[in-house]
C-alpha positions as CSV (number, residue, x, y, z in Angstrom):
1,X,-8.2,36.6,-13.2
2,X,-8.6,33.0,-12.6
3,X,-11.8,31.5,-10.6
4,X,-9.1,28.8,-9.7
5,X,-6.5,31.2,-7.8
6,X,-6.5,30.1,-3.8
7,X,-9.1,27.7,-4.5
8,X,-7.8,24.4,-2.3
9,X,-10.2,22.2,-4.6
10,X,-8.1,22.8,-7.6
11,X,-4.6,21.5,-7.9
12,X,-2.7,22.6,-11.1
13,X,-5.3,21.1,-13.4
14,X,-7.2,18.7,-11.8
15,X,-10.2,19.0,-9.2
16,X,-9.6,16.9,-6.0
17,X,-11.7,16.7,-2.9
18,X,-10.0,17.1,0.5
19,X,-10.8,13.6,1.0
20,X,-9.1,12.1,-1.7
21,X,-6.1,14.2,-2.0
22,X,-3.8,11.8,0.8
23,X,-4.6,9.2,-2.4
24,X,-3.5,10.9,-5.6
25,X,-0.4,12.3,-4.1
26,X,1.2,8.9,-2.2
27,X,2.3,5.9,-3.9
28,X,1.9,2.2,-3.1
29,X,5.0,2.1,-1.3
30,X,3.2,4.2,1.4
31,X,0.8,1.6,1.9
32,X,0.4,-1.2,4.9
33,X,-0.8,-3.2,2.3
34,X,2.1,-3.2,0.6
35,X,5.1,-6.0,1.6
36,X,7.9,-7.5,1.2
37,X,8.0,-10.9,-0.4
38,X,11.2,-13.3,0.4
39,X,11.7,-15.8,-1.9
40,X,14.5,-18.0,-2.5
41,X,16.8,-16.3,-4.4
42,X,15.2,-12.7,-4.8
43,X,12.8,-10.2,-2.8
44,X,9.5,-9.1,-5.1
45,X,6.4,-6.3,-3.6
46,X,3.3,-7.0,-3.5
47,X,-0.1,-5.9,-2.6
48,X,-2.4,-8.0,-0.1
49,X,-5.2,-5.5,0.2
50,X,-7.9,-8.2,-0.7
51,X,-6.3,-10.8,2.4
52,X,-5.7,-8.2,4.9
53,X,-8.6,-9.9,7.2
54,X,-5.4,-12.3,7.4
55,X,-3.4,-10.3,9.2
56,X,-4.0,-7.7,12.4
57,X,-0.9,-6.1,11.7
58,X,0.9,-6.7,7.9
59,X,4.1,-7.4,8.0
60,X,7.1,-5.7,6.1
61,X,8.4,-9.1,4.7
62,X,6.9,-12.0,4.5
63,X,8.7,-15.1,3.3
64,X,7.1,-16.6,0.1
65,X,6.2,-20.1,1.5
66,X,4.3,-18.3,4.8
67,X,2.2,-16.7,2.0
68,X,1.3,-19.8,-0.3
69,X,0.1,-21.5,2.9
70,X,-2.4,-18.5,3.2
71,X,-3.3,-17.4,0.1
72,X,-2.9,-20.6,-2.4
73,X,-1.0,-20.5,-6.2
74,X,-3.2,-18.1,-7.4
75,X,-3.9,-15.2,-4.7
76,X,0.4,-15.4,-5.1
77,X,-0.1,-14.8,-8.2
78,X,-2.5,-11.9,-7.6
79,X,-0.6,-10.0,-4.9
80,X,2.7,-10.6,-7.3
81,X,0.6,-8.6,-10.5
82,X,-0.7,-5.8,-7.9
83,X,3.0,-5.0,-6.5
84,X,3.9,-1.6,-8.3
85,X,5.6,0.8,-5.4
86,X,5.3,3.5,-8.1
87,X,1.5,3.5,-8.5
88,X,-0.3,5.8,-7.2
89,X,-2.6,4.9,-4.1
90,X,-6.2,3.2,-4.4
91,X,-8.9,3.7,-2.7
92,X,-7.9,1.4,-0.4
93,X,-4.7,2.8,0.5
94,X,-4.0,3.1,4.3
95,X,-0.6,4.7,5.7
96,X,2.3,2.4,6.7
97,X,1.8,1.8,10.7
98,X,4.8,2.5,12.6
99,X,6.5,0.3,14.7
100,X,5.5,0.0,18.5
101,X,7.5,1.8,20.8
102,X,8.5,-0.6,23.7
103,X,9.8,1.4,26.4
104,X,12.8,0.0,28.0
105,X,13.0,-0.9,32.1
């Protein structure tokens, strides 16, 4: 008999803590950090988890000009390199807010 059976630490060969398991088991794509970049011709992700003091709320989309003006060349260039929706969580990783609710009159 295993020491691992019905032990909620242990999931199929790896040790997690309750408070990391959110992180191993979403993806990027869960994230409020990531967005939506509109460019010209073509939509690219990205992750703006080092500039979120910029926003209160992230948006979904963002269009590419709105985000040189913030960031600069290089933090583009940054958010562009970290935009994997595949990859799994970070530390950082907060769930996707959902939208306000405005009740109707």
């Amino acid at each position: 008999m295993s020491i691992f059976n019905n032990n909620k630490l242990w999931e199929g060969h790896r040790v997690i803590l309750p408070e990391f398991r959110e992180r191993v088991t979403s993806k990027c794509r869960d994230c409020r950090y990531h967005i939506l970049i509109q460019g010209k011709d073509e939509v690219r992700q990205g992750c703006i988890e080092k500039y979120k003091e910029l926003w209160a709320r992230p948006p979904e989309k963002i269009p590419v000009l709105v985000l040189l003006k913030l960031v600069g060349e290089e933090g583009l260039g940054e958010i562009l390199n970290r935009g994997n929706a595949n990859a799994y969580a970070c530390g950082y990783f907060e769930r996707k807010l959902v939208p306000k609710k405005i009740p109707r009159k």
